[in-house]
N, C-alpha and C positions, 0 to 999 in steps of 0.2 A: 379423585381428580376433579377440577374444580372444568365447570363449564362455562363459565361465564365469561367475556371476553377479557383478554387485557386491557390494563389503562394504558391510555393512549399512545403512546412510547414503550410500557416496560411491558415486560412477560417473564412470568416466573420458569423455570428451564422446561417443568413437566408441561407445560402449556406450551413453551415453543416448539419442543419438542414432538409433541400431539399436531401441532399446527405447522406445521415448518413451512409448508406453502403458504402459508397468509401471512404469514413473518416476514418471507421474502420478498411477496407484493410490496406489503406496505413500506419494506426498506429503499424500493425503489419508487412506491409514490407520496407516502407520508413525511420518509426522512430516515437518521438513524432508529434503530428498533431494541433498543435495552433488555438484556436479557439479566434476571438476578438469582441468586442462589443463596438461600437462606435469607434474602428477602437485602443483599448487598451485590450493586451492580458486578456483573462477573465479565459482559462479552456486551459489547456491541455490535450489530450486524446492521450493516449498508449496501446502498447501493455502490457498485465495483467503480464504477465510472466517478461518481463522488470520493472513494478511496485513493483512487486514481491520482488527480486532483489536489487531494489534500498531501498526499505523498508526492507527488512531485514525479514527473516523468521518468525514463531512465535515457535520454534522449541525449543529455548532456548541454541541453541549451543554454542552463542556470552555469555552466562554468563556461562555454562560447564566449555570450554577454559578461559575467564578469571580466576573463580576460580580456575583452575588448573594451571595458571600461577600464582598465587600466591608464594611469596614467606612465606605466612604463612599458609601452607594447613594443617600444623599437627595440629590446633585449630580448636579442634570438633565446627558445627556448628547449630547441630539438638537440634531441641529444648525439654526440657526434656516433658515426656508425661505425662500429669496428668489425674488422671480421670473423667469422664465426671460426673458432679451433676447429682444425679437422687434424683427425689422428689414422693412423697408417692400419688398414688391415687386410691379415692376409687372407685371400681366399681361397 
């Protein structure tokens, strides 16, 4: 097992592994953290909140704003409501 640190970004798995708390530091203050196996990047590990971010909320804001950029916003889009079947039974 090697002791020496990783470079700067990358860590070999048995080293992150070994290290998994200084991996996680640095993903939250250095940046992404490269993990490789057999010496080809396998996994990158980040900060959550950077993940976040890059993935895009689940908020639904990015489809709000589009349909409000619409330039066809006066075409109703609700779907008419119909009522729910209800069947007969006996008790």
């Amino acid at each position: 097992m090697s002791s020496a640190p990783p470079s700067r970004n990358r860590w070999r798995l048995q080293d992150a592994k070994a290290r998994f708390s200084e991996l996680v530091r640095k993903a939250h203050s250095d940046g992404p953290q490269h993990v490789t196996v057999h010496g080809r990047d396998a996994v990158v590990v980040m900060d959550a909140e950077e993940f976040d971010r890059l993935k895009g909320g689940r908020t639904g804001n990015q489809l709000i704003e589009a349909l409000q950029a619409s330039p066809h916003r006066e075409i109703p889009i609700e779907p008419p409501r119909l009522a729910m079947p209800v069947r007969a039974v006996e008790l």
